[in-house]
C-alpha positions in Angstrom: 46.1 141.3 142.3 43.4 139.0 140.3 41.0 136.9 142.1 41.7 133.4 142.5 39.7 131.2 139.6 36.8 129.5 140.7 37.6 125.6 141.7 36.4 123.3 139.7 35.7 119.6 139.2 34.1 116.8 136.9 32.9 114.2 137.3 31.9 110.9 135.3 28.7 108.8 135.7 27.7 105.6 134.1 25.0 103.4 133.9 23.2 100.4 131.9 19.7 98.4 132.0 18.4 95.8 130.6 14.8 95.2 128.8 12.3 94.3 131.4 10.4 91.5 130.8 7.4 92.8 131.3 5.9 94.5 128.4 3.8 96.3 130.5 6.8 98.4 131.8 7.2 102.2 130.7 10.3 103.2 129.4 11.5 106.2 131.1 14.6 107.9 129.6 16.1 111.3 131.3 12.4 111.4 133.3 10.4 111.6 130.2 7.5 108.1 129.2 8.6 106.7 125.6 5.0 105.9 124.9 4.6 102.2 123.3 8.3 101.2 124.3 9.1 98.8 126.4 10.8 100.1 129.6 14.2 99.0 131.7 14.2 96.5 134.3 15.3 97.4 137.1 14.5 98.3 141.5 13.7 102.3 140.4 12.4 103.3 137.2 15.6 102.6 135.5 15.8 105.8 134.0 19.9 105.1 133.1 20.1 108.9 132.1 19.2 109.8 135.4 21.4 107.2 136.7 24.3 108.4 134.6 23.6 112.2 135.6 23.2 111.3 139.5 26.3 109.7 139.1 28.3 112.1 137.3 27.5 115.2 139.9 28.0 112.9 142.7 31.5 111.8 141.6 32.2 115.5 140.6 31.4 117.0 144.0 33.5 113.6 145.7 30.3 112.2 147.5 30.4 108.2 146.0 28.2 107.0 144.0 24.4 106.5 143.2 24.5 103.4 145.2 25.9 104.4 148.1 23.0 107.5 148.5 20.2 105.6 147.2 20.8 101.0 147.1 18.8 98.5 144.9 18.2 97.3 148.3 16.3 99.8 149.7 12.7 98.5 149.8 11.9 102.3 149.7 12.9 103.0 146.6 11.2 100.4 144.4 10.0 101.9 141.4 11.5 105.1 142.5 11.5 108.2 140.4 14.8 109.0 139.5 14.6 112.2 138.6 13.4 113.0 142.4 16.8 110.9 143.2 18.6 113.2 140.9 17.4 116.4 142.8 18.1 115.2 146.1 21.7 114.4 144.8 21.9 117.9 143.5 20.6 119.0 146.5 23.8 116.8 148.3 26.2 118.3 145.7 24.6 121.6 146.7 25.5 121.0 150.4 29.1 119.8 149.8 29.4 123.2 148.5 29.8 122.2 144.7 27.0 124.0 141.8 26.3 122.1 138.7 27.5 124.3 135.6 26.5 121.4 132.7 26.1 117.9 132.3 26.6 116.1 128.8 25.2 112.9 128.4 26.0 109.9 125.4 22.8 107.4 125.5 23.6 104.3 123.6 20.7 102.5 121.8 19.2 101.4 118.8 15.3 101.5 119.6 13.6 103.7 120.2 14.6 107.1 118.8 15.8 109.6 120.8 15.4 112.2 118.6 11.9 112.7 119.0 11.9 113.1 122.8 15.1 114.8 123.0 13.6 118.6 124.0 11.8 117.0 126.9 14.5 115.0 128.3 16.7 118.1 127.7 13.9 120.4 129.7 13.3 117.9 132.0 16.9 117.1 133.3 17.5 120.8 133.0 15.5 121.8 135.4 16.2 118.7 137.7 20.0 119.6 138.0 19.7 123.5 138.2 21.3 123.7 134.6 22.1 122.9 131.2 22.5 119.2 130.1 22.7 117.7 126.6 21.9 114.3 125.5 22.9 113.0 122.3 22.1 109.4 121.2 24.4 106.8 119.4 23.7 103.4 117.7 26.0 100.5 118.7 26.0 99.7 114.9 25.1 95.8 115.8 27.9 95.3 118.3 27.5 93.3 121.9 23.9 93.2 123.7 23.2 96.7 122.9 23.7 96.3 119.4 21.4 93.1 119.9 18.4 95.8 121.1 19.3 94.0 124.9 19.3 97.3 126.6 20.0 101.1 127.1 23.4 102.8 128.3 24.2 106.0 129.3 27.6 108.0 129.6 27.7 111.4 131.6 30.0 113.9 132.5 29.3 116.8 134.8 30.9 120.4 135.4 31.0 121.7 139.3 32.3 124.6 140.6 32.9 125.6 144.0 30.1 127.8 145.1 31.5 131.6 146.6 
């Protein structure tokens, strides 16, 4: 008799910032510094890839939501990195008995280009999750606030499997 299939689940993670104010303010997209561009407002880093991802395996694995594990309110995590947020979800998912196959993530902007930067962020994620995940980036072809340059949003959807 054949083995039972591995279980499996996915999950989807969302997220969207704002332009900071302050032009002083790194951009941080999927835990890599656009150099010259101005970054996200927001209590972490802002990083909405990140965001999205964190979100994405948490949903997948059933543990809630970015946040429920780590709130805007939380004194201790202004300014956060959030690709150390990222690995301690992983490390959660990890717990809940869950291991992250791939995460593919849509980042919706006009400036600046992706493209450039997109190795990094792919590396950098990568290795923060414990495998692959793919960002594209899309323009919002002029439409609503991101079409407007207002801010960055990211879309992400994440493969678990139950670990054996």
């Amino acid at each position: 008799m054949p083995a039972d299939p591995p279980r499996i689940r996915v999950g989807q993670g969302f997220d969207v910032h704002p332009f900071a104010d302050d032009p002083a303010r790194p951009l941080v997209l999927g835990g890599v510094t656009f150099p010259g561009a101005v970054g996200l407002a927001g209590h972490s880093d802002a990083d909405v890839i990140a965001h999205a991802v964190t979100d994405a395996l948490l949903g997948a694995a059933g543990l809630g939501d970015i946040g429920q594990h780590f709130p805007d309110t939380d004194p201790a995590l202004a300014g956060a990195d959030s690709i150390v947020l990222l690995g301690r979800a992983v490390a959660a998912v990890r717990e809940a008995g869950w291991v992250p196959q791939n995460v593919d993530c849509t980042v919706v902007l006009d400036a600046p280009k992706l493209a450039p930067h997109r190795d990094a962020v792919h590396e950098r994620l990568s290795t923060a999750v414990g495998a692959p995940v793919t960002v594209k980036g899309k323009r919002p072809e002029g439409l609503g606030a991101l079409g407007r340059s207002e801010g960055v949003a990211c879309i992400a959807v994440a493969l678990v499997v139950e670990a054996t």
